[in-house]
C-alpha positions as CSV (number, residue, x, y, z in Angstrom):
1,X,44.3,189.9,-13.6
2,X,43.8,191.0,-17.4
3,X,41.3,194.1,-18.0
4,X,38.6,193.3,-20.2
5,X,35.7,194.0,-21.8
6,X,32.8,191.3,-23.1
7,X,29.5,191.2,-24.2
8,X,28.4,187.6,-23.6
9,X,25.1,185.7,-24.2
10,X,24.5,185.2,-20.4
11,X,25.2,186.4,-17.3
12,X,26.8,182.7,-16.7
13,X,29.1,183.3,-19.5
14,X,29.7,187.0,-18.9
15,X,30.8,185.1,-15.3
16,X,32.8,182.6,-17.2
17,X,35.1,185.3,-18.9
18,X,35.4,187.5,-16.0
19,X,36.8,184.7,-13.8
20,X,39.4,183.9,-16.9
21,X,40.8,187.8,-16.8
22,X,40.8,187.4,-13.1
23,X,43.8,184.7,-13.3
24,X,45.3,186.4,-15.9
25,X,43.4,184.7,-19.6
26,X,43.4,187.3,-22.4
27,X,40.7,188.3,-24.8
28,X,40.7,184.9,-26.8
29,X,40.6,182.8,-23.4
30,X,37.8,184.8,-22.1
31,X,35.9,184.8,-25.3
32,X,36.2,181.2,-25.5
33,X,35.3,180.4,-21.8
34,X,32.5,182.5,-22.4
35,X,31.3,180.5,-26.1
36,X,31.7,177.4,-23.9
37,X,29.4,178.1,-21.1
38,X,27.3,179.8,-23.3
39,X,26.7,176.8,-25.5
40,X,25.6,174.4,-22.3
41,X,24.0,177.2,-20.0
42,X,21.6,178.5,-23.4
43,X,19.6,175.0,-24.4
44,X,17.9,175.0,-27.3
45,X,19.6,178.3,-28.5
46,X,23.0,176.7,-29.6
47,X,25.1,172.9,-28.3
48,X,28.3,171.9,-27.7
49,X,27.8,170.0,-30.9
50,X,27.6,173.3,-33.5
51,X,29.7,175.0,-35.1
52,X,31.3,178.4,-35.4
53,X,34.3,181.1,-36.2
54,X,36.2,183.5,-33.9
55,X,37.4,186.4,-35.8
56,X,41.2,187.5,-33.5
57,X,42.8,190.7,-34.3
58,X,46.2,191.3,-31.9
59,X,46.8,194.9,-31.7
60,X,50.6,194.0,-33.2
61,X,49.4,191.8,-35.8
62,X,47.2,190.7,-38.5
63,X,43.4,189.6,-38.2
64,X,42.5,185.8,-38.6
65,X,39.0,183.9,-39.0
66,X,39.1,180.4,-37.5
67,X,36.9,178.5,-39.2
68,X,34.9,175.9,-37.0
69,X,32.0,175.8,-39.0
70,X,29.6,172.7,-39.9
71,X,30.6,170.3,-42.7
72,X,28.9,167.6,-44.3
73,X,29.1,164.0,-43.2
74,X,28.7,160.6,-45.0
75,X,32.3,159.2,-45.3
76,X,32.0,155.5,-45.8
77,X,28.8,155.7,-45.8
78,X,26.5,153.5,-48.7
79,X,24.5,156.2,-50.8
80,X,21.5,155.2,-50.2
81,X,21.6,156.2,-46.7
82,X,21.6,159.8,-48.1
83,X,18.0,161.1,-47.0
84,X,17.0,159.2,-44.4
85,X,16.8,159.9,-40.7
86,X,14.7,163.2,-41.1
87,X,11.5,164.9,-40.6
88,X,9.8,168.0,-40.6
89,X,9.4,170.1,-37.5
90,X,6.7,173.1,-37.3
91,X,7.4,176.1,-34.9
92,X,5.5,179.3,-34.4
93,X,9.3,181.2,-34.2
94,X,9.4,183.9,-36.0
95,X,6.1,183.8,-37.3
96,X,5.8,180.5,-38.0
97,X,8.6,178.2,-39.7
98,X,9.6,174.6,-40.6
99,X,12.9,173.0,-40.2
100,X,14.4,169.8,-40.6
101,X,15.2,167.5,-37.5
102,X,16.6,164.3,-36.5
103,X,19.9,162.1,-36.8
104,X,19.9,163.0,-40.2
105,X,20.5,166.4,-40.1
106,X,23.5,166.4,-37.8
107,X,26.5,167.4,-39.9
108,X,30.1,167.1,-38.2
109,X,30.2,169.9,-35.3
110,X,33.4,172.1,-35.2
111,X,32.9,174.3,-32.3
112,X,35.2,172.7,-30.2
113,X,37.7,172.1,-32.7
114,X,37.9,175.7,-33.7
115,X,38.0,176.8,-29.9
116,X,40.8,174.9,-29.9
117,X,42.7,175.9,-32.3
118,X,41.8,179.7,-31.6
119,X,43.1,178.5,-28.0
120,X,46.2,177.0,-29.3
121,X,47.5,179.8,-31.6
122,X,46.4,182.9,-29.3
123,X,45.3,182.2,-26.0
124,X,47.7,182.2,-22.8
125,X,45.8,179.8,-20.0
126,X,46.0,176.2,-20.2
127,X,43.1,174.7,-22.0
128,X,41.6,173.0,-18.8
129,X,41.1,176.4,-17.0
130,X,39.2,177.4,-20.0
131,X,36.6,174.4,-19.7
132,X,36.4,174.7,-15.8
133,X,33.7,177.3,-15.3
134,X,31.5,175.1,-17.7
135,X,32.2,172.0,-15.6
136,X,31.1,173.9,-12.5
137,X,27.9,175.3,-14.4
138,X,26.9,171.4,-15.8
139,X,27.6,170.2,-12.1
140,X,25.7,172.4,-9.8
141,X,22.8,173.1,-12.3
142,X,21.7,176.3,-14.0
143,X,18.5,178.8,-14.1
144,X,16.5,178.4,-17.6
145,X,17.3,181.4,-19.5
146,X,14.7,183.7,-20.6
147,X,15.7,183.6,-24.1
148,X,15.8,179.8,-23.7
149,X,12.8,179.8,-22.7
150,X,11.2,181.8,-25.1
151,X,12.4,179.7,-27.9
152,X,11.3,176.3,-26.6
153,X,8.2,177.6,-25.8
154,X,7.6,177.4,-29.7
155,X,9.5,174.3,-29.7
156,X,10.1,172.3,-27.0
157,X,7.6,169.2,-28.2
158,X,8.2,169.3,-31.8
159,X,12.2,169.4,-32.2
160,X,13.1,168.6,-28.6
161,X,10.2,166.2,-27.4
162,X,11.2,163.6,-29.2
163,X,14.4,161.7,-28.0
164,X,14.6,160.8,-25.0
165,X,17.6,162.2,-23.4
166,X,16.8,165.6,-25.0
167,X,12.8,165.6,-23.6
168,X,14.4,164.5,-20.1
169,X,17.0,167.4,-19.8
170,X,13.9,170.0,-20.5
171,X,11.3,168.5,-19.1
172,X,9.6,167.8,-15.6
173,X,8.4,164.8,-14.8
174,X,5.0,165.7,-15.4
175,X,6.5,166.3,-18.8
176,X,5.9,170.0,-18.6
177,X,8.3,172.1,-20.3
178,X,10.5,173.9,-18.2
179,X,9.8,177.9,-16.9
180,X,12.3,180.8,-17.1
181,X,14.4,180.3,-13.5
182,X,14.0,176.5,-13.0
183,X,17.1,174.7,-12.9
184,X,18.4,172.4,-15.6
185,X,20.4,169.7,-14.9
186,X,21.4,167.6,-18.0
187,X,22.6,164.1,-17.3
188,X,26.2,163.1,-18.6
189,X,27.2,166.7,-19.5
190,X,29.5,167.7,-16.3
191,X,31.2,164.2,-16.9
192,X,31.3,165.2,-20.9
193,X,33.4,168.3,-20.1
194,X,35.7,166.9,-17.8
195,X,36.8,164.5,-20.4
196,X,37.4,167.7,-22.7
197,X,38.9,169.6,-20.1
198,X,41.8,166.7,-19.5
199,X,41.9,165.6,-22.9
200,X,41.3,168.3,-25.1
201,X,38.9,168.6,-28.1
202,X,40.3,165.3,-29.3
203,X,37.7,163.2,-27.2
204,X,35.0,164.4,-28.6
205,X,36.7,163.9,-32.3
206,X,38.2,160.6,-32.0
207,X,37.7,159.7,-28.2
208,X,34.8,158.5,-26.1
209,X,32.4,161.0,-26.5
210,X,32.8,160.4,-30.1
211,X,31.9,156.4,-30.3
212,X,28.8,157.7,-28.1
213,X,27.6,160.3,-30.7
214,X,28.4,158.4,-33.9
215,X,26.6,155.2,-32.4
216,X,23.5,157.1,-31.5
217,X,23.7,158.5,-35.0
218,X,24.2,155.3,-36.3
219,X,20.9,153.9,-34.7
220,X,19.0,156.8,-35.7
221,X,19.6,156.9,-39.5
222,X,21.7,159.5,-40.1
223,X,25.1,160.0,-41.5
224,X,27.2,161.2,-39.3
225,X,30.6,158.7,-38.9
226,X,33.7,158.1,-36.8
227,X,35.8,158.9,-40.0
228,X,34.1,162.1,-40.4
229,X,34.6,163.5,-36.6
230,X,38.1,162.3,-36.8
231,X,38.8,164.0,-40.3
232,X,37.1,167.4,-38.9
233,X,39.8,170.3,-39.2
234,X,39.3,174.2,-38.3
235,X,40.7,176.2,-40.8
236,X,42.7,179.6,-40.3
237,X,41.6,181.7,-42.7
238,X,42.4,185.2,-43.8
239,X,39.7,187.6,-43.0
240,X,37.4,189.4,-45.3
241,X,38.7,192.9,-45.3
242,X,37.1,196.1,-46.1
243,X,38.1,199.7,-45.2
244,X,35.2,202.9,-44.6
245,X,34.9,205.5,-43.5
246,X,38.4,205.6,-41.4
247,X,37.5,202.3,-40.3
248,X,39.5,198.9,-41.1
249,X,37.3,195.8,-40.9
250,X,37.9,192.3,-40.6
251,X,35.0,189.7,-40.6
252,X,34.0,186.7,-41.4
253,X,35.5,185.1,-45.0
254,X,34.5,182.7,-47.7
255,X,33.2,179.9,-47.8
256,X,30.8,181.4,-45.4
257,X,28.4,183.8,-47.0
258,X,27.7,186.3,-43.2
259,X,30.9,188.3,-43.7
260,X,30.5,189.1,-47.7
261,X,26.5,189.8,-47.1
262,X,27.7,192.3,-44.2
263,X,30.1,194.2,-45.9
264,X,28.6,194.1,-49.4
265,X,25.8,196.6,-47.4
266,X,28.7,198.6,-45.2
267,X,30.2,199.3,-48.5
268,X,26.9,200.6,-50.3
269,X,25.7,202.9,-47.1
270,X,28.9,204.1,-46.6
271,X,28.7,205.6,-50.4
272,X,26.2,208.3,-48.1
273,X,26.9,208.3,-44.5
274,X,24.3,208.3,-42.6
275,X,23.3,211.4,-40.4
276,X,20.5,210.3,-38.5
277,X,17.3,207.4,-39.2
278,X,15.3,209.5,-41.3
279,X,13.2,209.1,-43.9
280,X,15.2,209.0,-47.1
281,X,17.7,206.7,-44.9
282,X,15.6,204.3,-44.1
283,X,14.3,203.9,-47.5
284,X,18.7,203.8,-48.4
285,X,18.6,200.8,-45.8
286,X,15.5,199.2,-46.9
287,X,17.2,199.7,-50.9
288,X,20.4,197.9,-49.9
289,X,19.1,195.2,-47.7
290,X,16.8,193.8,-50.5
291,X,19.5,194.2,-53.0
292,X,22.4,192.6,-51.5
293,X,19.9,190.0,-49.8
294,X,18.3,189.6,-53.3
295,X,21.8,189.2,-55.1
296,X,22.8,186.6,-52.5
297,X,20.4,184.3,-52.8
298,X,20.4,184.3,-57.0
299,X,24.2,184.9,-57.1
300,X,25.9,183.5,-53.8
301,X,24.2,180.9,-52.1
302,X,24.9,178.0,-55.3
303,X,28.6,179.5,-56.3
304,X,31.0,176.9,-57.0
305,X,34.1,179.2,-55.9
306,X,32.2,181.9,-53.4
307,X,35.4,183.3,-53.0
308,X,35.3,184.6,-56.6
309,X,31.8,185.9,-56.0
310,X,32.4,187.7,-53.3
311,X,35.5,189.8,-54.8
312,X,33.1,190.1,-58.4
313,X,30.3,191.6,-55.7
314,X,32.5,194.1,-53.7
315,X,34.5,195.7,-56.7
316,X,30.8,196.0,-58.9
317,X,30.0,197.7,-55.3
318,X,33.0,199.6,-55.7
319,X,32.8,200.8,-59.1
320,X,29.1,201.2,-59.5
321,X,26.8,201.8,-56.3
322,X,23.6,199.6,-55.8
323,X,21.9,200.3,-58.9
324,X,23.3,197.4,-60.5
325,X,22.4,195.1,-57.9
326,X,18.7,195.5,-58.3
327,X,18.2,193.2,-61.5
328,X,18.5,190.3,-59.3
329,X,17.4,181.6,-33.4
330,X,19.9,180.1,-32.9
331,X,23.0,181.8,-32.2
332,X,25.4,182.7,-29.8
333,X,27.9,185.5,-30.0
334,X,30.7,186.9,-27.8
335,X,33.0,190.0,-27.8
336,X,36.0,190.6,-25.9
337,X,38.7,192.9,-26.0
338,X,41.5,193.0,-23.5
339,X,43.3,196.0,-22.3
340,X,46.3,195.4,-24.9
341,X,44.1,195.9,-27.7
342,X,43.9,191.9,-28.5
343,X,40.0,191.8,-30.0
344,X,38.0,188.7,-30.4
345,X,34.8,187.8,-31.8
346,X,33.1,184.5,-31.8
347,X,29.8,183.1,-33.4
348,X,28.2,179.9,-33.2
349,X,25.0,177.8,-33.9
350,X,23.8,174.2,-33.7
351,X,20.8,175.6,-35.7
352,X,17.3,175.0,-34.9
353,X,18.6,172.2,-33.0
354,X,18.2,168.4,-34.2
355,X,16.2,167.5,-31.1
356,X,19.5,164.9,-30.9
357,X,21.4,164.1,-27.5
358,X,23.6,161.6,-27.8
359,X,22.8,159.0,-24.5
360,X,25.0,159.7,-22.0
361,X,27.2,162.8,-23.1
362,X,24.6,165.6,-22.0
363,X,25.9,167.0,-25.6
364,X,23.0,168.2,-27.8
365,X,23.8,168.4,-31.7
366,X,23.3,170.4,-34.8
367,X,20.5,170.5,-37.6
368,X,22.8,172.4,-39.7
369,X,21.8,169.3,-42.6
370,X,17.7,170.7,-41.9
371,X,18.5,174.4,-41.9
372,X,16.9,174.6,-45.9
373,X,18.8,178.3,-45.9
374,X,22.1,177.2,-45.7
375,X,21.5,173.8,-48.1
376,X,20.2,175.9,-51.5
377,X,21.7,172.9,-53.1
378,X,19.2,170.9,-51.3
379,X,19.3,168.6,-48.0
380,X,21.9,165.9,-48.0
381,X,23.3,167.2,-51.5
382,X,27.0,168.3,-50.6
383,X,30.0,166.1,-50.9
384,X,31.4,165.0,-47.5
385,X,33.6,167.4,-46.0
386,X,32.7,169.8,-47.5
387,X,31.6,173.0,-45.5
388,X,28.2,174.0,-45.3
389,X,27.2,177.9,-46.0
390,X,26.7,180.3,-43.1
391,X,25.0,183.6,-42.4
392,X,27.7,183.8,-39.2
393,X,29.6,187.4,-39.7
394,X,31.9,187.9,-36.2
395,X,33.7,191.3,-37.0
396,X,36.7,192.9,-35.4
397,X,37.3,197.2,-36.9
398,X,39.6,199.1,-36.2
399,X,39.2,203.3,-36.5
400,X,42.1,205.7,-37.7
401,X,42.5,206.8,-33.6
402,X,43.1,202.7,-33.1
403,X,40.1,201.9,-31.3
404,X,39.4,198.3,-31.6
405,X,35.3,197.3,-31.8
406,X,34.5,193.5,-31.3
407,X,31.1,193.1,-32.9
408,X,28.5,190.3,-33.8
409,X,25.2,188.2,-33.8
410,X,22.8,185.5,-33.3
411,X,19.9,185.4,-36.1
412,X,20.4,183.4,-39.1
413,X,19.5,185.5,-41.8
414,X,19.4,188.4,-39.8
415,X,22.8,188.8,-38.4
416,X,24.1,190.3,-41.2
417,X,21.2,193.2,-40.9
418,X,21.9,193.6,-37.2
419,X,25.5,194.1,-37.2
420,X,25.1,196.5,-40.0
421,X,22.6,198.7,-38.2
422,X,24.2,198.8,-35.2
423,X,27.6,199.5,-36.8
424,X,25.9,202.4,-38.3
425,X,24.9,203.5,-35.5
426,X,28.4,203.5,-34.0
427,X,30.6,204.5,-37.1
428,X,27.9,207.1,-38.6
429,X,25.7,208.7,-35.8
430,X,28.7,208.4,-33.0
431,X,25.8,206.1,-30.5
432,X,27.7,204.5,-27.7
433,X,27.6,200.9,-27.9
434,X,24.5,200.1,-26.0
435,X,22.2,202.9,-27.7
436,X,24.0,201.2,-30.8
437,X,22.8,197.9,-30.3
438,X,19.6,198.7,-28.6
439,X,18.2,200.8,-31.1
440,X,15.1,199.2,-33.4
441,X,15.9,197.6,-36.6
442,X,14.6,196.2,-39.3
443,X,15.3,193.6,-41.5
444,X,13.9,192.8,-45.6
445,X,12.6,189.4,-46.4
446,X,11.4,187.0,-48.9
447,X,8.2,185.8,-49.1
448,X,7.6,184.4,-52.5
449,X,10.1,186.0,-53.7
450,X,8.8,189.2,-52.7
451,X,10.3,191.8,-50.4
452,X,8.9,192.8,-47.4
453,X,10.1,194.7,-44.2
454,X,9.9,193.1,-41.0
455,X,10.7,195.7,-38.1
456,X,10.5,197.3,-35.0
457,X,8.6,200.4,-33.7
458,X,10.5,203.2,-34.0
459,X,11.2,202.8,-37.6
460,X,8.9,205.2,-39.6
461,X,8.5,202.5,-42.6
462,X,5.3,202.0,-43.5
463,X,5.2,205.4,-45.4
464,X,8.2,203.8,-47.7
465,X,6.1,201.9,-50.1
466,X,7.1,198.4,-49.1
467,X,5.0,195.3,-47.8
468,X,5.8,195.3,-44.3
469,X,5.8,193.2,-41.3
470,X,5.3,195.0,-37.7
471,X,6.1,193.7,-34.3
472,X,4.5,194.6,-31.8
473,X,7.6,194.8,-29.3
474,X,11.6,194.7,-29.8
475,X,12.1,191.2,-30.7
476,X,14.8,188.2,-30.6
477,X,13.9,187.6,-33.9
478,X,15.9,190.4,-34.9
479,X,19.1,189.1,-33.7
480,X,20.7,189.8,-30.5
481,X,24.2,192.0,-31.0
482,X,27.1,192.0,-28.7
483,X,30.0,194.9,-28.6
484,X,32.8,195.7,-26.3
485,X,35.1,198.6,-27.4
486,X,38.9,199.3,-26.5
487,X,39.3,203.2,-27.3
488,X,42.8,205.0,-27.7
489,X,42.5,206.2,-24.4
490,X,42.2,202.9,-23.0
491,X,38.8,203.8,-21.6
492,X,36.6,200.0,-22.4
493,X,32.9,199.9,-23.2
494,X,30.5,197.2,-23.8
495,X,26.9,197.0,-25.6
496,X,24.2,194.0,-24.7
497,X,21.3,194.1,-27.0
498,X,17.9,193.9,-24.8
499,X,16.4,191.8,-27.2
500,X,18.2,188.4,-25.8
501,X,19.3,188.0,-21.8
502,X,23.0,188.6,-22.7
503,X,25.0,190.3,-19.8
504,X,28.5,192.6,-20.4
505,X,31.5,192.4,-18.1
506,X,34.2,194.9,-17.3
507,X,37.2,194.0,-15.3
């Protein structure tokens, strides 16, 4: 048995990582157990067919990203198919949004590929052990989640009502949308992760599961080929590093945008630590979300070499403070952290979901093509293979006293906000980890191009001059942050925001 700590998205796969440290799996085999049975047990809030990163720091070594994320399909493909095989979906989430569904927007998944990989380079159980609480999950059935539920409440007809294996899975047959509690069974899926269990990620890549997927794609309009699942690599990449405050962090690199956006702001609030939410702070928080957000979406979001970007943005940080700056649902997340100090943290999203099931795998997939804030180039514009951008941020620090911190989110845009706040709230203000992550937030947005600050109440914001947006109640919408912590005395502690139905685990 292996001590750990994780902050899961469910108490399912909470479950699923405590029964890997039971036969002896380390922090990257929990965390990846957990990602697993969190992407079948949450429908609706993320797929087997997403994509994702694991951030992996090894208390003897250096930090790594894997890189699993989405990446454009279309090999082989004629051009004029470019386009097709999409339509509009209206939701009430968040206030009311539109996103892009259908064959079309499935880009090639790399979830499974990256847990792989991540599996592969650090993990100690065989591979099938990893897959087997899943398998157990898809074949006895499992309780509708409440955040599940709260999503496809908003959704259920309009993304996933459409195709038939996906209205089935969700639906009664009275076709009423399942309640929180009722049990879903989805068709094909046990069967689907046996076949991934034996045969590794490969079947879904170049396998059965994968002349399933591409032929329902295929039928459908969209782009999505065998070449392009079979060509998919995860990428090990070096980590976006940044050092505050006596703290050494690792997160989330280039191409994806999550990690820059995130420490971009750590860099600017750490420039005046913060000694408690007060006025003037708030309106410091409120100053560097809009500016880095701002400066991200003129500056970041259409670079050719984001890499470059990102180092132009963090030494002008550096250098000059935010004054120069101001010219311009669905998620998982998991934290683990083992009791030698090996830290993992892993992100991924199918996006709003495509309303797609491919007929008799039980495997819903991506919209990551129909998400318009991660296509600025437009839908459908990107060259195939190439990776598609991400708010994603999974974050491993490490303090001065060498305390390890697993941190992350759910929440599109908002992840980056969320992690920042409650890493505040943990580096700055000293909060355990579940005041940390349970504490309200706020996050800036765009509308029309014009700021204004969605939050929670608590925050005293309204006196701060900006066009705001209150909710009535803490809300999903504004993320949903996992932490475990590893602390020099090998004491372990764990943080589930109250926002989503995640569940923590110490062993």
């Amino acid at each position: 048995m292996t001590r750990i700590a994780a902050a899961a998205v469910s108490t399912h796969a909470a479950g699923a990582a405590e029964r890997i440290a039971d036969q002896g799996g380390n922090a990257v085999d929990a965390a990846i157990a957990a990602s697993i049975a969190g992407m079948i047990s949450e429908p609706g809030i993320v797929a087997l067919g997403g994509g994702g990163f694991l951030t992996i720091w090894p208390s003897d070594g250096s930090p790594c990203t894997v890189d699993g994320y989405a990446s454009m399909p279309g090999k082989g493909r004629d051009p004029s198919r470019f386009g097709s095989g999409m339509f509009d979906a209206w939701m009430a989430y968040g206030g009311g949004m539109t996103t892009t569904v259908g064959h079309g927007s499935v880009a090639v998944p790399g979830a499974l590929a990256a847990c792989q990989v991540a599996s592969t380079r650090f993990g100690e159980l065989p591979w099938r052990l990893l897959i087997e609480p899943s398998v157990d999950l898809a074949e006895r059935g499992f309780p509708l989640s409440v955040a599940s539920s709260r999503y496809l409440e908003h959704c259920h007809d309009t993304i996933f009502g459409w195709h038939e294996p996906s209205y089935g899975a969700l639906h009664d047959e009275n076709g009423r949308v399942l309640q929180v509690g009722e049990t879903v069974h989805v068709d094909g899926l046990a069967e689907s992760l046996r076949l991934i269990a034996e045969f590794g990620a490969d079947v879904f890549y170049t396998g059965s599961l994968a002349q399933k997927i591409v032929a329902d794609i295929e039928a459908g309009g969209g782009l999505l080929t065998q070449e392009d699942l079979a060509g998919y690599e995860a990428i090990v990449r070096d980590p976006l590093r940044l050092e505050v405050s006596g703290w050494d962090i690792a997160s989330n690199p280039p191409p994806a945008v999550g990690g820059v956006a995130l420490a971009a702001m750590i860099a600017l609030m750490d420039r005046e630590p913060v000694g408690g939410w007060t006025k003037e702070a708030l309106d410091r928080l409120v100053k560097v979300q809009r500016s880095v957000l701002a400066y991200r979406r003129e500056h970041l979001d259409e670079a050719e070499d984001l890499a470059v970007e990102a180092e132009i943005l963090l030494k002008m940080i550096d250098a000059n403070g935010p004054a120069w700056l101001d010219a311009s649902p669905s998620t998982i997340h998991t934290s683990v952290v083992d009791e030698r100090g090996l830290a993992c943290a892993a992100t991924f999203s199918a996006g709003y979901g495509s309303g797609v099931m491919a007929p008799g795998t039980g495997i819903w997939l991506n919209n990551s093509l129909g998400e318009i804030e991660l296509n600025p180039r437009g839908l459908h514009a990107l060259v195939p293979g190439e990776r598609l951008l991400s708010n994603m941020a999974p974050t491993v620090a490490r303090d001065e006293s060498d305390s390890v911190v697993a941190i992350g989110s759910p929440g599109a845009e908002r992840i980056t906000t969320a992690i920042l706040q409650a890493f505040l709230n943990i580096a700055h203000l000293g909060m355990s980890l579940q005041d940390a992550v349970a504490h309200p937030r706020i996050h800036v947005e765009f509308v029309d191009g014009q700021a204004r600050v969605a939050y929670e109440p608590g925050p005293a914001v309204e006196g701060l001059g900006y066009p705001t947006r209150p909710f009535e109640r803490e809300d999903m919408f504004f993320g949903g942050v996992g932490a475990v912590a590893l602390h020099a005395d090998g004491t372990m502690e764990a943080g589930i925001d109250p926002r989503r139905s995640g569940a923590a685990v110490l062993t």
